[in-house]
C-alpha positions as a printed Julia matrix, in Angstrom:
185×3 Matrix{Float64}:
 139.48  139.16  -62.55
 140.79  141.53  -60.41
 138.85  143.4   -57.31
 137.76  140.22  -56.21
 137.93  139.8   -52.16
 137.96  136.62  -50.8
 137.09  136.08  -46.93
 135.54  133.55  -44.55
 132.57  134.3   -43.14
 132.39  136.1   -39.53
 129.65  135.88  -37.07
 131.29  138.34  -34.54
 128.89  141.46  -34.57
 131.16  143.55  -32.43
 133.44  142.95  -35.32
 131.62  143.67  -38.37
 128.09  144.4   -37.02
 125.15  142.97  -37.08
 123.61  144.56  -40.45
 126.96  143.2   -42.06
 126.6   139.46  -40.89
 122.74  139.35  -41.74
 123.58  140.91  -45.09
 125.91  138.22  -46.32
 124.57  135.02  -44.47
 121.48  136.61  -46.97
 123.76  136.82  -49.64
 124.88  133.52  -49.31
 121.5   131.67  -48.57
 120.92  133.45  -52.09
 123.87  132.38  -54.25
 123.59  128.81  -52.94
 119.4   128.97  -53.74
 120.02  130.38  -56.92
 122.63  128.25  -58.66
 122.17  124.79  -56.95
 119.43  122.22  -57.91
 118.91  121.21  -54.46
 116.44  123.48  -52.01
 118.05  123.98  -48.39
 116.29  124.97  -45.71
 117.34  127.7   -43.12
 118.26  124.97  -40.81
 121.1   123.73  -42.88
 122.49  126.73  -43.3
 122.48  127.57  -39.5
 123.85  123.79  -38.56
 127.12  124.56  -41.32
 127.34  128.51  -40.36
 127.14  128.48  -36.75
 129.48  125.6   -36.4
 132.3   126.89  -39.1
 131.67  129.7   -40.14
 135.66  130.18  -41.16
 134.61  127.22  -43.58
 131.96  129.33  -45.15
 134.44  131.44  -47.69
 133.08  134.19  -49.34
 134.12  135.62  -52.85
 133.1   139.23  -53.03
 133.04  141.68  -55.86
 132.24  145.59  -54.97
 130.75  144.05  -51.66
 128.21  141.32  -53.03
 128.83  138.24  -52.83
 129.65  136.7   -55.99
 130.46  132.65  -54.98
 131.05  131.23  -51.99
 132.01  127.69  -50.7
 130.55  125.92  -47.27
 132.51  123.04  -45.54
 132.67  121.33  -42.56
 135.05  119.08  -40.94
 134.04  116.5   -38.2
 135.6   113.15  -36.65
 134.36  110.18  -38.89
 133.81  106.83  -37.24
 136.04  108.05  -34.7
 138.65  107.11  -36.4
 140.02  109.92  -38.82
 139.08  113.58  -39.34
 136.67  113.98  -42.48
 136.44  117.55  -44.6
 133.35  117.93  -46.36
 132.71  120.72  -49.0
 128.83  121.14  -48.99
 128.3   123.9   -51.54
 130.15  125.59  -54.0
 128.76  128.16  -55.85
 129.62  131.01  -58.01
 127.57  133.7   -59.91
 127.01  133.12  -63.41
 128.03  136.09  -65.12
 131.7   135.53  -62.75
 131.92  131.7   -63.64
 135.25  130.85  -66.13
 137.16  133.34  -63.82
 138.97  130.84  -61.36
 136.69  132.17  -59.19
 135.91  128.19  -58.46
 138.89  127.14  -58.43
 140.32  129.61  -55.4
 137.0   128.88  -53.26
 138.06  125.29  -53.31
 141.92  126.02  -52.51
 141.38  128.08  -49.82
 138.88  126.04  -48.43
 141.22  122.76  -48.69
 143.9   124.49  -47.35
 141.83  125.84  -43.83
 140.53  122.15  -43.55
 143.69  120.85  -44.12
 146.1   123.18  -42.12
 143.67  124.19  -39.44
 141.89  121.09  -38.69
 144.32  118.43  -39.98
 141.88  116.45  -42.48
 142.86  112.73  -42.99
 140.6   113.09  -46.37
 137.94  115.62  -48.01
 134.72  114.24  -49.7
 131.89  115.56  -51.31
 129.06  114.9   -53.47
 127.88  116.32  -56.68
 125.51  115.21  -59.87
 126.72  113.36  -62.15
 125.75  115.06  -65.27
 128.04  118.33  -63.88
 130.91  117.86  -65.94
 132.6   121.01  -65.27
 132.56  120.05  -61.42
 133.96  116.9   -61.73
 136.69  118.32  -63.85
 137.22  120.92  -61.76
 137.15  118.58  -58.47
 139.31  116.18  -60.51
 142.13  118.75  -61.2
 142.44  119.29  -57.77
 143.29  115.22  -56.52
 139.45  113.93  -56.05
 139.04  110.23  -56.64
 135.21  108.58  -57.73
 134.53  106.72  -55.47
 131.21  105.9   -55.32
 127.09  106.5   -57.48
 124.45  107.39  -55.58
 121.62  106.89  -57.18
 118.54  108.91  -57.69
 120.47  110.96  -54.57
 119.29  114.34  -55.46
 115.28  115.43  -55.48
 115.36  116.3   -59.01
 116.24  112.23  -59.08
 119.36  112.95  -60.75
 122.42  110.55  -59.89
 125.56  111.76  -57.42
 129.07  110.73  -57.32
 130.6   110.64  -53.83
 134.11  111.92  -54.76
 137.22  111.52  -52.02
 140.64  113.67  -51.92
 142.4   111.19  -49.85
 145.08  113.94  -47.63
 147.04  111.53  -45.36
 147.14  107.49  -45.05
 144.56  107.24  -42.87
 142.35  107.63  -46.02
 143.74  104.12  -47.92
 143.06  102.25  -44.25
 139.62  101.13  -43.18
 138.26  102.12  -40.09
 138.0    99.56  -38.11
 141.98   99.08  -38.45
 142.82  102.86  -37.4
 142.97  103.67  -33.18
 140.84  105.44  -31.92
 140.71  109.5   -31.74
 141.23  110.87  -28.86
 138.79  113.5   -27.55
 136.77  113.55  -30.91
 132.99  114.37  -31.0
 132.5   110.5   -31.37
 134.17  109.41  -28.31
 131.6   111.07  -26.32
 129.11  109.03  -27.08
């Protein structure tokens, strides 16, 4: 479909104002409310948005927002740097538009380029078929049931898109990171 804009989200008010960021962080808390089956509170939003907010991406249509995708990407047992895609949604009257299928591209690519991701994981029911084709298409491996994970006590499947070797090694034989999060600590 064309007239579709696609754009991470900002939280610079001199840039786009204030009234702008409130509206879509609004827009977004919506979409994600609407069309997911788990509830999450204001706090989880504010933990993903105000720490990458370039990993919240935004599809907009005539200036609502339509579907968006939230990620994050943090050092994982200091040893490799994890991508996690922790909502995807998309309007209903918009879905069977690729509309998906770009959210998740762009958002693999940032997390990939821009923070140089060892591997990408994420979690979704298992009774979703379209999303586990659609995660499928794109490289993601099953890799593990979790179950009863979601309050509606429907089963998960942890699924991996393994980006760079460190993936197929186990931890505790990678080094270190250097300066990660982790090391800190």
């Amino acid at each position: 479909m064309s007239g579709i804009d696609y754009e991470p989200l900002s939280l610079d008010i001199s840039e786009v104002g204030r009234e702008l960021v409130d509206f879509n962080i609004e827009q977004v808390r919506r979409l994600v409310d609407e069309h997911l089956s788990e509830p999450y509170s204001i706090y989880v939003y504010r933990f993903f948005l105000n720490n990458w907010p370039n990993l919240t991406i935004m599809a907009k249509h005539q200036g609502k927002v339509i579907g968006c995708i939230i990620s994050k990407v943090e050092p994982h047992r200091d040893s490799r740097i994890r991508g996690y895609i922790g909502m995807l949604a998309v309007d209903n009257e918009y879905r069977g538009q690729g509309i998906a299928k770009e959210l998740i591209s762009r958002s693999l690519d940032s997390m990939i380029d821009n923070y140089k991701c060892d591997e990408i994981i994420l979690e979704t029911e298992v009774v979703n078929k379209a999303a586990l084709r659609l995660y499928e298409n794109f490289g993601f491996l099953r890799v593990k049931r979790l179950f009863r994970y979601y309050l509606n006590k429907h089963d998960a499947l942890r699924l991996i898109l393994p980006v760079s070797e460190k993936s197929t090694i186990r931890s505790t034989f990678l080094p270190k990171l250097e300066n990660s999060m982790e090391s800190k600590y």
